[in-house]
N, C-alpha and C positions, 0 to 999 in steps of 0.2 A: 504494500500500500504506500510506503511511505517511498519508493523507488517511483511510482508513479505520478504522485503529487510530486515530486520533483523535476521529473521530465516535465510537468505539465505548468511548472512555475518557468522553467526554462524557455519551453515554447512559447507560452503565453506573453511572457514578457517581452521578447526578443522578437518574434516575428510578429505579432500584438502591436507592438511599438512601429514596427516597418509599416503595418497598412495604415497606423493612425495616421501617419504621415502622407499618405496618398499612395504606398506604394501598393501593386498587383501580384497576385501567386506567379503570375507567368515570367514577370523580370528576375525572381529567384530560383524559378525550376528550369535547370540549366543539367541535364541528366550527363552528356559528355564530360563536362567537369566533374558530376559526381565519379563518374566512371573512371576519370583518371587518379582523380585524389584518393576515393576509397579501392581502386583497386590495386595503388600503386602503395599502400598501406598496408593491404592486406598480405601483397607481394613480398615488400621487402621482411614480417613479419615470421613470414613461413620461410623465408630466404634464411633469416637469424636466427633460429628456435632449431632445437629437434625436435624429434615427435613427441617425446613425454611429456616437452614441456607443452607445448599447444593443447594436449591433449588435455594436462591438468589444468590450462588458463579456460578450455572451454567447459570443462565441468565447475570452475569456479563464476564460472558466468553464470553458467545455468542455475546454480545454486545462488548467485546474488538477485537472478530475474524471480526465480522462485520465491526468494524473500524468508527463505528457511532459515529460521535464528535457534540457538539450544536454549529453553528456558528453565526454568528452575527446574519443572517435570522431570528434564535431561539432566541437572544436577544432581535432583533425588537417583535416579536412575546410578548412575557415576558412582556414587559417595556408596552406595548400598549394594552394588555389585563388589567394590573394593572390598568393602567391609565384609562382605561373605566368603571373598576370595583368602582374605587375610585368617579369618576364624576356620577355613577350610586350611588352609597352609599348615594351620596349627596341627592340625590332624596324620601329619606328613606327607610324605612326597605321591605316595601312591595319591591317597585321595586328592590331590590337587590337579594329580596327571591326567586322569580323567575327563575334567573338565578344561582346562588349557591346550590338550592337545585334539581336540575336535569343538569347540567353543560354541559352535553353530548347530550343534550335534546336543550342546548340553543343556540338562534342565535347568542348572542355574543360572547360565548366560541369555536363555529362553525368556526367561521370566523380567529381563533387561532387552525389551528390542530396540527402543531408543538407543542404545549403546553399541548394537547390534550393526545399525544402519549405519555407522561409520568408519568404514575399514583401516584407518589408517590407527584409529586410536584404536578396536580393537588387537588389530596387531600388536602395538605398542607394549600393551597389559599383556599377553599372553606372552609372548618375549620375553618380556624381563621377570614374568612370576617365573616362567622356567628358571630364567636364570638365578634369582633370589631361593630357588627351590632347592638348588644343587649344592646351597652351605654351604659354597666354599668363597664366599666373597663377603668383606666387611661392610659396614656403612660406607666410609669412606673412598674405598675401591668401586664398591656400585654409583654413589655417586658421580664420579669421576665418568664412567661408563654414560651413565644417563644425558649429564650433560655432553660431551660427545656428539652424543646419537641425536639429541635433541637439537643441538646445535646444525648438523646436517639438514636434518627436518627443516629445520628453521628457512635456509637456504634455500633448498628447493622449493616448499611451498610459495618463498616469496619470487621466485623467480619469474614467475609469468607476469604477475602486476609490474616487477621490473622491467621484463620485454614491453608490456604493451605500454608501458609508462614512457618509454624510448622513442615509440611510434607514435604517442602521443602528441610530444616535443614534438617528432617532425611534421605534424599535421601542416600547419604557416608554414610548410617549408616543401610540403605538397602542393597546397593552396596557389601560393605564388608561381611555384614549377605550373598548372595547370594556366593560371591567367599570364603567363608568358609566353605559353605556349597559343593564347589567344590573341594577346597582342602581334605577334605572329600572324593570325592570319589575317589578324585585320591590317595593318602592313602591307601583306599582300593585297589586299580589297582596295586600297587606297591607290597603290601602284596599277590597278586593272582599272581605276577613275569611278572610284562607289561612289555613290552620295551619301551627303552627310549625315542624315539620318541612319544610313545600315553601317556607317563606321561608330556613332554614338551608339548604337545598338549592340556590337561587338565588343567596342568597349566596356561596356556595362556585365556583356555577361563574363569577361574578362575577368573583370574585377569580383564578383561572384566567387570567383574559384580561392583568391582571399576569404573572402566571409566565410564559405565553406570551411576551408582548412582549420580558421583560427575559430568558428564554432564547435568541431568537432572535436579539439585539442581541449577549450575551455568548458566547454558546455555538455560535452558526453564523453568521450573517455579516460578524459584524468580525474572526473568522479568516480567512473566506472573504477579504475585501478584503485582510490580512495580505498571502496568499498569490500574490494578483494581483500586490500592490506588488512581491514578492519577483522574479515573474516577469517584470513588465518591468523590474524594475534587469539581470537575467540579459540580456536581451535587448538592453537600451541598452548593455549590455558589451562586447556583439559586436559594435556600430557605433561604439563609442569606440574598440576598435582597430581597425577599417578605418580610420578617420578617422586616428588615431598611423601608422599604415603607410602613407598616404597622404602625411601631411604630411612624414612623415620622407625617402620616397622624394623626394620635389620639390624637397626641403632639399641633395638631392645624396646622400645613402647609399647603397650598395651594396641592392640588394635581401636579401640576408640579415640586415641590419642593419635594415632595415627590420619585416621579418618578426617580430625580435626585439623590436623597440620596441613590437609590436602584443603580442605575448606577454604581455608583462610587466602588461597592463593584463585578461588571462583571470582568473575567478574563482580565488581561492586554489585550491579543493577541486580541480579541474580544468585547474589551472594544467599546463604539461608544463612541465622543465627547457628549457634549451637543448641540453642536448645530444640529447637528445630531439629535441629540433624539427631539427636539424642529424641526426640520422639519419633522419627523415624525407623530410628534403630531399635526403642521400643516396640514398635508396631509390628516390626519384620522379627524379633526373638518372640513376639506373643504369638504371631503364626507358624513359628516353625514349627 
């Protein structure tokens, strides 16, 4: 919703303002210009990227058109799979292997599909409970480990918003390549003895391919990349606290202590209390 009132603050404003002024839809519907600015965009994008990364920048589109945010529901979920995970650990290796090594398979990760629907973090958790499970690594050494791994992650995730952020930049720099390559033929039109009216006119849509550019740079995709960035900080969040609930569990805490150390690192907006979280974890021991 709120992706849509934005485009629609943008348009309205922007081309809103052009007809009060007397202008017409047809002096800015200039489709060759589109064609060269958004294709030579598109171009040089797929020219710059490999596949993983294109591939991961269009699922993070999809997912920002989609408007898909994690809310609390999704932190409950998070916090209270850890916490079963961890009370399972207790139990030893066998019973934990069970559920870690087919996850999608298991009744306790079943009972989390919110958590379920996000492959990268459930990998994350299953990964490192192996690892955390095999007792032979300290707080400190697993620490070290996470950050690492996490730090990778970090990387890649942002790396699409970084490409299209680059493409973004060159949008004015598209724009102009297209209305120079107008002015061009109006140049030529003058040399074949146009009239002045069809060289004012070529000028005009000339200069279009500026607007274009420098619209498409400020006004839709360096929001667009904003919102990516926004969506994998969200996302690294939820692996920064597996990672604090991990390290803190290994350190020797109490798994509720644990839990809570993960907590504390959830987005503000979505933050729960503790005692929240402790009623939760009441509710989930009263039905086991």
């Amino acid at each position: 919703m709120q992706l849509f009132l934005g485009i629609g603050i943008v348009m309205m404003c922007v081309f809103g303002g052009f007809f009060l002024i007397g202008g017409t839809f047809h002096l800015i519907w200039q489709p060759v210009e589109l064609l060269i600015i958004i294709g030579a965009g598109f171009g040089a994008l797929v020219l710059g990227n490999p596949k993983h990364v294109l591939a991961e920048m269009l699922g993070q589109i999809r997912r920002v058109v989609m408007g898909k945010k994690q809310g609390p529901d999704f932190q409950r979920q998070l916090l209270l799979l850890m916490y079963e995970l961890l009370i399972t650990a207790g139990q030893g290796l066998k019973a934990l292997d069970q559920h870690v090594e087919s996850p999608r398979e298991s009744a306790l990760f079943q009972r989390y599909p919110l958590v379920l629907e996000q492959p990268k973090l459930l990998a994350f958790i299953v990964d490192n409970f192996r690892l955390m499970a095999m007792g032979k690594i300290n707080a400190h050494e697993l620490e070290g480990v996470l950050e690492q791994e996490l730090e990778a992650i970090h990387e890649e995730l942002n790396q699409p918003s970084k490409s299209l952020h680059k493409i973004s930049e060159g949008m004015p720099g598209f724009g102009i390549l297209a209305a120079v390559l107008g002015i061009v033929m109006t140049m030529h039109t003058i040399s074949e003895g146009a009239e002045v009216a069809e060289i004012s006119e070529r000028v005009g849509a000339a200069m279009v391919g500026t607007f274009i550019g420098i619209f498409l740079c400020y006004g839709v995709l360096d929001p667009l990349c904003n919102m990516m960035h926004q969506q994998v900080k969200e996302e690294l969040s939820n692996l920064e606290c597996v990672k604090v609930v991990l390290v803190t569990h290994v350190s020797g805490k109490p798994p509720l202590l644990a839990i809570d150390a993960g907590r504390r690192l959830v987005q503000l907006n979505i933050k729960p209390s503790f005692s929240q979280l402790e009623t939760w974890i009441n509710t989930l021991e009263g039905t086991a």
